[in-house]
N, C-alpha and C positions, 0 to 999 in steps of 0.2 A: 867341379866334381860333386859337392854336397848343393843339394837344393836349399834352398835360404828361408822358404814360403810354405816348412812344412807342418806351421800349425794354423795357416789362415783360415781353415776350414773349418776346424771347432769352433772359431769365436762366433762364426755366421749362422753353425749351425745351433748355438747354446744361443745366440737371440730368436733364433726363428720359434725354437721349443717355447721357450719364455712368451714369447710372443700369441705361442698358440694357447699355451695354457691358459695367461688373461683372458685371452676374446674367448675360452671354452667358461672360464669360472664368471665372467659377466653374462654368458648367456644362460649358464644354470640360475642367475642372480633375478634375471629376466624373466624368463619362462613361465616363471609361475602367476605373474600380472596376466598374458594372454589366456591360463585359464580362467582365472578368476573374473577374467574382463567376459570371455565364453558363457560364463555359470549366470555370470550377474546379465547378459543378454537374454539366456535361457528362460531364466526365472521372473524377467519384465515380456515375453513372449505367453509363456504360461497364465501370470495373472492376468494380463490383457483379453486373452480365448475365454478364462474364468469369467471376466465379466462381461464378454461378448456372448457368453453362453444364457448365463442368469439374467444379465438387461440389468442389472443394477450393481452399484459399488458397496460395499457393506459387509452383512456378516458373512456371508460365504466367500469373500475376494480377502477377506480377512482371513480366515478358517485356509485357504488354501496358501495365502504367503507365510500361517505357522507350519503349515505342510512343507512347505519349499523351503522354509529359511532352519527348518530340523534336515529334510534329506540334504542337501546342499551344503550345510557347514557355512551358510552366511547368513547376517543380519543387515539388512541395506536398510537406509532410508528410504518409504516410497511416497509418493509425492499422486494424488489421481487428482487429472483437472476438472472431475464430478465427480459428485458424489449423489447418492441414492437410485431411483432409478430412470434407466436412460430409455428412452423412447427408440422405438425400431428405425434403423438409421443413424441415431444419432451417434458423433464421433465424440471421442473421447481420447486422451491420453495418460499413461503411467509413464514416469519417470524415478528410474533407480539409482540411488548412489551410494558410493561406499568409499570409503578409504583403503590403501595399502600399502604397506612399508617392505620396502625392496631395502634388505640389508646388504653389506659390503662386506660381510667380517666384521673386522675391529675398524673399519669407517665410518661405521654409524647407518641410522637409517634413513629412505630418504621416502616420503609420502606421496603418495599418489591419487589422486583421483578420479577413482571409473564411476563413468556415467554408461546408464541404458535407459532409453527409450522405446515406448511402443506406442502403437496407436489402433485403434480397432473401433468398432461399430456394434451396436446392439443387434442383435439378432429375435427381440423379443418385444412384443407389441402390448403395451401395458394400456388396459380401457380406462 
């Protein structure tokens, strides 16, 4: 007469909720690494062109990572496998890194490390 089974469906559906919530608040937790992994690609692209443009590593590759690392809101470590000026053709790479801490709440934090690389070529023919 009376159904026996008439609260099995709350329980499944107060896990599903629970369940959705976690995987929704780990990928807010998330999220913000893929930009910042974006910005720090961005910004090893940009100095790279800088120095393809000039032909040499120095004060203006310099002068534009203070430009980048003010609009941007980051401070990387950059790394160039030359330095002064590059002869037309020649190749070259900047390497960027940075750290980031992806918190949990009251879990604690937990560090990350984004890497960006470029590579580009002088465009400028030093006598």
């Amino acid at each position: 007469m009376f159904n026996k089974k008439r609260g099995d469906g709350y329980i499944d559906v107060i896990v599903i909720v629970i369940s959705g919530i976690l995987v929704l608040a780990l990928a807010v937790n998330i999220f913000p690494v893929f930009i910042a992994k974006g910005q720090l690609d961005s910004f090893a692209q940009e100095l790279c062109r800088e120095a393809e443009i000039t032909g040499s590593i120095g004060i203006q590759t310099a002068n534009r990572q203070r430009v980048l690392s003010e609009r941007l809101g980051i401070n990387p470590t950059v790394v160039w496998s030359k330095s002064g000026n590059i002869q037309l053709n020649e190749e070259f790479t900047v390497t960027l890194t940075q750290n980031f801490d992806i918190g949990f709440g009251g879990l604690g934090a937990f560090p990350v490390k984004l890497t960006a690389k470029a590579t580009g070529k002088s465009e400028v023919y030093h006598k």
